[in-house]
Backbone bond lengths (Angstrom), bond angles and torsions (degrees), N, CA, C in turn:
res aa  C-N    CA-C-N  psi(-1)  N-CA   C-N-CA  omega(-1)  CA-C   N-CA-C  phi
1 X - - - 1.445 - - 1.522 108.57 -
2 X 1.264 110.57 130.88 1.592 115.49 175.33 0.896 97.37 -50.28
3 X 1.673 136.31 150.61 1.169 142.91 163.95 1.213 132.18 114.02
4 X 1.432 114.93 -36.91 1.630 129.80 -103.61 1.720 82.16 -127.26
5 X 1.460 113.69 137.33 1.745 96.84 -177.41 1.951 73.71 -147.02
6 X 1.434 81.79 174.72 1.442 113.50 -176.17 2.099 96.66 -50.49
7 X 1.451 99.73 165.34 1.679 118.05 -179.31 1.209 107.08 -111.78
8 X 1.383 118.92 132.97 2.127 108.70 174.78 2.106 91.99 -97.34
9 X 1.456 89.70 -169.30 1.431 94.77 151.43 1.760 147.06 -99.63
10 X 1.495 88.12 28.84 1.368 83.52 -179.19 1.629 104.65 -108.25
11 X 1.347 100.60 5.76 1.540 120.11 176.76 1.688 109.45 -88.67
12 X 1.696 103.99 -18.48 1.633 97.06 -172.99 1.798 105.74 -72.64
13 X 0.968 121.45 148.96 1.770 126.80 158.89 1.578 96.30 -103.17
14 X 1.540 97.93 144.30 1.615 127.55 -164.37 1.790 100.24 -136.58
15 X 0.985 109.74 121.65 1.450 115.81 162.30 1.609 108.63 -123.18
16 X 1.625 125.42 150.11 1.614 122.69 166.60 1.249 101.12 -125.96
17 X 1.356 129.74 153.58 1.302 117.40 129.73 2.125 99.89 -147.08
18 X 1.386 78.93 176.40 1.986 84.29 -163.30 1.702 81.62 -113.47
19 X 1.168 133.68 143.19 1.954 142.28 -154.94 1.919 72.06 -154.19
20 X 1.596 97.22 123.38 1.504 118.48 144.98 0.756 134.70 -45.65
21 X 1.624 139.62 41.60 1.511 143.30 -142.63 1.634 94.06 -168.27
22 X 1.884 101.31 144.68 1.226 85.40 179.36 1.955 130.32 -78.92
23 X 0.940 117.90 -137.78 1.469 102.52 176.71 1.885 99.47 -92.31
24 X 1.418 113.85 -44.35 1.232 96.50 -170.92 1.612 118.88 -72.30
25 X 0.851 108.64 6.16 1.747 95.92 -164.32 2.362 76.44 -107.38
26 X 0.992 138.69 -15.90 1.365 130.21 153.00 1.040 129.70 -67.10
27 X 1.685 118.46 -19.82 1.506 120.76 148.41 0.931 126.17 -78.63
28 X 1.475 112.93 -36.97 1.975 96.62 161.28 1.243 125.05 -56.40
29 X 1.313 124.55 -29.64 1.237 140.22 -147.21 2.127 97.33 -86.05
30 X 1.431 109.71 -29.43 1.377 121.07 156.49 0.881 137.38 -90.07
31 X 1.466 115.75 -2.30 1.469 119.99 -166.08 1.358 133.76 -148.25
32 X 1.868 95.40 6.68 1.466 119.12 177.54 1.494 94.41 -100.18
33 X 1.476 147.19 133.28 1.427 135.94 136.52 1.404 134.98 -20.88
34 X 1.763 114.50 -39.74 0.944 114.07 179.09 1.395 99.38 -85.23
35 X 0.721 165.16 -148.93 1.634 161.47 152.11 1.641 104.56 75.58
36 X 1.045 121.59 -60.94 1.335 139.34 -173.68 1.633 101.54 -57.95
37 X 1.192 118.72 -44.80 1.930 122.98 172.50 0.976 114.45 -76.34
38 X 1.149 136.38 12.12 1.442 139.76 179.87 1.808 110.80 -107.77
39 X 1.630 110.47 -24.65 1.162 89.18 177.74 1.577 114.69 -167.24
40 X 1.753 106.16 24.13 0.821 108.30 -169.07 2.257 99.83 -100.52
41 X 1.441 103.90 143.87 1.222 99.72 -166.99 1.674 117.31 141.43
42 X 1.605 132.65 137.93 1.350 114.01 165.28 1.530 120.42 -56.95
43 X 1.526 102.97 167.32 1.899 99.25 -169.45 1.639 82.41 -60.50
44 X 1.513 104.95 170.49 1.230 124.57 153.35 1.391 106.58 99.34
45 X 1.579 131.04 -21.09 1.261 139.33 -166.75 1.737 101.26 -96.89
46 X 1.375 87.64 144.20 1.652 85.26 176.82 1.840 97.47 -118.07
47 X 1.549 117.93 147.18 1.225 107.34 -175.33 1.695 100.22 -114.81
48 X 1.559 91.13 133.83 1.525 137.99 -168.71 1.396 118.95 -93.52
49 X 1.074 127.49 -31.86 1.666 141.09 155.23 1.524 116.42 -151.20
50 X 1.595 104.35 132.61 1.273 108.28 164.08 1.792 121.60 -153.93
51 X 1.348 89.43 129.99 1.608 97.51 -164.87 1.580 98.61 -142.12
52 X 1.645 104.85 116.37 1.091 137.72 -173.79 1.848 111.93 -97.93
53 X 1.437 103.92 114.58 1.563 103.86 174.89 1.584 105.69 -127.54
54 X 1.619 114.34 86.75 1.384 108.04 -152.37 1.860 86.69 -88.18
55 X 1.268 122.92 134.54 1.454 134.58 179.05 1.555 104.23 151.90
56 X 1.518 87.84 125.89 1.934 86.92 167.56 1.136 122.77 -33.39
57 X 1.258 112.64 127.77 1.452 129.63 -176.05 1.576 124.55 81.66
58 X 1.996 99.97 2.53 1.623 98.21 179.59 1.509 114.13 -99.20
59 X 1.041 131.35 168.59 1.361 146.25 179.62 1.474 119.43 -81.78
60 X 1.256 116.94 154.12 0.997 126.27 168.05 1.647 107.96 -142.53
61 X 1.524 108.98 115.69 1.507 93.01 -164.28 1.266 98.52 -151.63
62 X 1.505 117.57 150.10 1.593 127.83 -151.50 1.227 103.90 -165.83
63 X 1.598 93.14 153.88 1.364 111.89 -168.81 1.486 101.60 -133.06
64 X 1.541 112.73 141.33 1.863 108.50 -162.47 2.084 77.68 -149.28
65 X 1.474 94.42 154.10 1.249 129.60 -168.76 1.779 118.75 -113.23
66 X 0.793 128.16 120.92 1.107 100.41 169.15 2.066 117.02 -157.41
67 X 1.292 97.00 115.03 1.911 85.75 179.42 1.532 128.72 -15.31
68 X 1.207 106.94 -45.16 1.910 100.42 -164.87 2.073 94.57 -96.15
69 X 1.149 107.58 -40.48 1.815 99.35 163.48 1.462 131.72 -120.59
70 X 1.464 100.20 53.07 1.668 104.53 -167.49 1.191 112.97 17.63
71 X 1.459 121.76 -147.86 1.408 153.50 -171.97 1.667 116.03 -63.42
72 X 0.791 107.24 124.38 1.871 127.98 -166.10 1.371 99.61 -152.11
73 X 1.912 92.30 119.72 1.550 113.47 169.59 1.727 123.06 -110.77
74 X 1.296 108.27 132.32 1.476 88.57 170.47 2.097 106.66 -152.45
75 X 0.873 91.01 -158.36 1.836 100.62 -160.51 1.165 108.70 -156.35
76 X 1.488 104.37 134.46 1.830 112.98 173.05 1.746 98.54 -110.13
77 X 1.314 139.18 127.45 1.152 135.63 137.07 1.278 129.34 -73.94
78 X 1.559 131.84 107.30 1.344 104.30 176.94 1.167 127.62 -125.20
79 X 1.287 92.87 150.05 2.128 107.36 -179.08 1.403 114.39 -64.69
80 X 1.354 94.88 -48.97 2.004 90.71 -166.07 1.423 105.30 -109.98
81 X 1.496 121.97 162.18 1.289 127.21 -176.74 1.652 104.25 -133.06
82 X 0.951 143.81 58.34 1.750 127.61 -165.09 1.953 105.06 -103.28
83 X 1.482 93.04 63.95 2.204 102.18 157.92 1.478 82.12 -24.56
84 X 1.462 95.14 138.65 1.832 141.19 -58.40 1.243 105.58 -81.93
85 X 1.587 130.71 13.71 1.112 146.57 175.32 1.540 124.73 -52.89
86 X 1.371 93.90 -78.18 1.794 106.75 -158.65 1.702 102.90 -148.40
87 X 1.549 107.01 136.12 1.459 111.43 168.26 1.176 93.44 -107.76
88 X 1.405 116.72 158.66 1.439 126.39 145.43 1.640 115.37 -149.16
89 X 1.687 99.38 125.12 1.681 118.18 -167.80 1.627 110.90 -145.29
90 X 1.411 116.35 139.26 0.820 94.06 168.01 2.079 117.97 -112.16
91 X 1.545 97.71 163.18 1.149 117.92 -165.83 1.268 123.60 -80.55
92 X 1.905 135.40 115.78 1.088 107.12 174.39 1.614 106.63 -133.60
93 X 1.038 121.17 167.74 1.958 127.84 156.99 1.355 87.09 -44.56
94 X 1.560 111.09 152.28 1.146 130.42 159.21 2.017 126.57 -125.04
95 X 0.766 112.14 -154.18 1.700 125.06 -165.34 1.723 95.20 -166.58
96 X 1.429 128.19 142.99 1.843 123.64 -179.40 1.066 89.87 -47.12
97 X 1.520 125.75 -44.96 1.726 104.34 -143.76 1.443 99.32 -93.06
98 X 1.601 116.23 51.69 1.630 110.34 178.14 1.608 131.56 65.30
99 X 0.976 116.34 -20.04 1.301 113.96 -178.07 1.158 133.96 -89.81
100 X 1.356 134.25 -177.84 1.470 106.42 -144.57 1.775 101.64 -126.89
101 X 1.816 100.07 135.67 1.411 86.03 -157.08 2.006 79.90 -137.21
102 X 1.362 85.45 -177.29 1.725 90.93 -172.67 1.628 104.41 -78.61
103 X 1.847 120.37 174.39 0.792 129.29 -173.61 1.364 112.63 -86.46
104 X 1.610 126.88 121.33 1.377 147.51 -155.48 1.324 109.45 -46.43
105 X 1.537 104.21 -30.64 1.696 115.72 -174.04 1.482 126.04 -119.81
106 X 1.722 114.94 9.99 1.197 126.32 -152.69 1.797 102.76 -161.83
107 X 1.582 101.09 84.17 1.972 94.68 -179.40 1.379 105.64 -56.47
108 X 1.625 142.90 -22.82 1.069 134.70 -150.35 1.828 100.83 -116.88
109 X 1.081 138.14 6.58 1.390 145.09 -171.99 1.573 81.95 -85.79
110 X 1.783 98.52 129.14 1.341 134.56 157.95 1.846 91.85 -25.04
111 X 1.406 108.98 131.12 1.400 112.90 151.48 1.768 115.90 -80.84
112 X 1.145 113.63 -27.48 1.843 135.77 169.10 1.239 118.18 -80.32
113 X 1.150 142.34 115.81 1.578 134.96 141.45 1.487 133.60 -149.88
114 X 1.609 102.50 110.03 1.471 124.88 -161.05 1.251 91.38 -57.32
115 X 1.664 107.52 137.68 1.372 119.15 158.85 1.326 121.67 -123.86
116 X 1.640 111.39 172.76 1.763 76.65 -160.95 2.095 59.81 -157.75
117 X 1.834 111.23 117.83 1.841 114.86 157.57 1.288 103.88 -85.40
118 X 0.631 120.91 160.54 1.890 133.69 160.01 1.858 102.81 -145.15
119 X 1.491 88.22 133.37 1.789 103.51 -163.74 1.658 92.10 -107.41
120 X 0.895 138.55 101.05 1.788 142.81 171.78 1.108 101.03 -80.54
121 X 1.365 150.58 111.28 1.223 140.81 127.93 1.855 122.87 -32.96
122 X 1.183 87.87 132.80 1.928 79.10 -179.29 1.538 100.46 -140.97
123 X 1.342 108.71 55.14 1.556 112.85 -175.16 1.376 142.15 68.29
124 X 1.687 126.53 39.16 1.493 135.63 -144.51 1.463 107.13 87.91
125 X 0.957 118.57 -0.84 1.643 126.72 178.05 1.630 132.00 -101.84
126 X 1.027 165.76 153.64 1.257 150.94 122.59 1.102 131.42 -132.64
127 X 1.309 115.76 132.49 1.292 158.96 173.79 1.735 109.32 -69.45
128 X 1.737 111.45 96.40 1.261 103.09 173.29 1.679 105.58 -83.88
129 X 1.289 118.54 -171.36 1.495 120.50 145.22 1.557 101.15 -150.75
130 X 0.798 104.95 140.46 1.751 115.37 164.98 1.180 111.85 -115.52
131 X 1.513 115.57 140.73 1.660 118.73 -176.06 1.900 87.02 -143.36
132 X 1.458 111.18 160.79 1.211 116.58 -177.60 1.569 91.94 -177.90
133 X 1.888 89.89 142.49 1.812 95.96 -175.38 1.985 90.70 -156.15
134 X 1.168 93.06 140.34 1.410 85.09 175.74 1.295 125.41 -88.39
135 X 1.601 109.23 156.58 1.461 111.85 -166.63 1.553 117.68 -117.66
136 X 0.960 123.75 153.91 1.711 117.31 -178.59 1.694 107.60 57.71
137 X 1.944 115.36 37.89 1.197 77.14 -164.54 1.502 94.41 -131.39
138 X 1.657 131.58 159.13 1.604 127.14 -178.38 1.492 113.23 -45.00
139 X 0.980 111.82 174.02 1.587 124.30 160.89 1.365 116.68 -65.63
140 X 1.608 117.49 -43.35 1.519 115.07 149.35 1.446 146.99 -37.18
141 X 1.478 92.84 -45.33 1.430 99.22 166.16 1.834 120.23 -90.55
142 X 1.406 115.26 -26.42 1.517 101.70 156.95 1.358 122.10 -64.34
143 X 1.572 119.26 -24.06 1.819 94.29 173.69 1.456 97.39 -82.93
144 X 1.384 150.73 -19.55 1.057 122.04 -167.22 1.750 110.09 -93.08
145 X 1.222 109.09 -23.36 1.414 113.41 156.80 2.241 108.42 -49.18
146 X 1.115 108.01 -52.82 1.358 114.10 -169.88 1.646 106.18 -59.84
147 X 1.563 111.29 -30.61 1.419 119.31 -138.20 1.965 77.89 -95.20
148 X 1.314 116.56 -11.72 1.586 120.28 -162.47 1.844 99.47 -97.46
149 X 0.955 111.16 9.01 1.648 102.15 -164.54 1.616 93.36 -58.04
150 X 1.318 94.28 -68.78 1.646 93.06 -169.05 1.623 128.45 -40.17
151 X 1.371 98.60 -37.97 1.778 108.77 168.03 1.613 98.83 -54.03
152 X 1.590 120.22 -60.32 1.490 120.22 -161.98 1.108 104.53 -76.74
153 X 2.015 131.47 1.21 1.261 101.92 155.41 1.788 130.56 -90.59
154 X 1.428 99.40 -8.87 0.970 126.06 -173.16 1.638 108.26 -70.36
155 X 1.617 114.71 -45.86 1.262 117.48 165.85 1.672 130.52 -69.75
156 X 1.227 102.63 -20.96 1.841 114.20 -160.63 1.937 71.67 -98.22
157 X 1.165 134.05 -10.06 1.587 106.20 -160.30 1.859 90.43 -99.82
158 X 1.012 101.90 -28.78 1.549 120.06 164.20 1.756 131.96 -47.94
159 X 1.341 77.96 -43.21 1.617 102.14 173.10 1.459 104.99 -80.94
160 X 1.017 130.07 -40.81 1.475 132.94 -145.89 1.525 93.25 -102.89
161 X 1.419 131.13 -19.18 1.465 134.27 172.44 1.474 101.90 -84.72
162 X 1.577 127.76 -15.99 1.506 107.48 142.22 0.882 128.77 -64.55
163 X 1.359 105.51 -60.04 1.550 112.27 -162.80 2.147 100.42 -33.59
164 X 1.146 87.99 -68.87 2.054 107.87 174.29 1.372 106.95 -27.07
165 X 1.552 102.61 -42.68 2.143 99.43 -177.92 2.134 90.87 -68.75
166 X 1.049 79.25 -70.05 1.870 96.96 -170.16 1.496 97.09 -24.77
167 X 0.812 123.60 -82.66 1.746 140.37 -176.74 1.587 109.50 -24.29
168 X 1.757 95.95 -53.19 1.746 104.98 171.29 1.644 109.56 -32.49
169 X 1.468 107.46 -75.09 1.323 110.08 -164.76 1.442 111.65 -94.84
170 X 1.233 127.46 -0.64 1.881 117.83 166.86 1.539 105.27 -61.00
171 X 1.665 84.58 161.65 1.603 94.64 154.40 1.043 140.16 -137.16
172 X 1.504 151.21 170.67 1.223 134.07 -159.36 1.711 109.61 -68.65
């Protein structure tokens, strides 16, 4: 890609949190469909399609609703699979029919961005981490990816206060 140069790490975004649950019922909780529609998404979004093809090279792609920005599509592809360990996929805007389009609110947001969960067990405990850095993408779009942390913590902390409700009442 014209433009487009290598990523350091001060470009990666990092979120943690440790959820009272053991590790496996947090891999289902990412990696089952049914589980995954229940609470994956910022607050406020309601999800509208979701179809899970967990295997290298399958999709994960969803559709979320929401009053103040209607309808928002997007897609995980992922590379790696390591039960109950580690995903790694990368992230893009979407269109229904999957494909990959820019961010609804942002012409210059990475169309690419590698993500990489890691599930720690810590004894009845787990410890996610999320890391994400964009890939294939200008110098434009890594500062504005960089310049977004705070928005993306604001959303992933959103997400992750479902996941925490969801988790409450699932079961293994």
């Amino acid at each position: 890609m014209a433009g487009a140069s290598s990523t350091s790490a001060k470009e990666e975004f990092t979120i943690e949190r440790v959820f009272d649950a053991p590790r496996e019922l947090l891999w289902k909780a990412y990696t089952e469909e049914e589980r995954l529609a229940q609470w994956w998404g910022p607050k406020g979004f309601d999800m509208v399609h979701c179809k899970l093809d967990l295997r290298p090279g399958g999709l994960f792609h969803y559709g979320m609703r929401s009053p103040e920005y209607g309808d928002m599509w997007g897609k995980f592809v992922f590379r790696d699979i390591v039960p109950p360990e580690k995903l790694t996929f990368v992230v893009s805007f979407s269109d229904e029919n999957a494909g990959v389009t820019r961010h609804p609110m942002s012409a210059t947001w990475p169309l690419e961005v590698l993500n990489t969960a890691i599930f720690e067990d810590l004894g009845g405990k787990t410890k996610i981490t999320l890391r994400g850095i964009p890939i294939n993408a200008t110098d434009e779009e890594r500062r504005t990816f960089v310049e977004g942390f705070a928005s993306m913590q604001q959303g992933f902390t959103g997400t992750l206060d479902q996941l925490e409700v969801y988790l409450a009442g699932a079961k293994q």
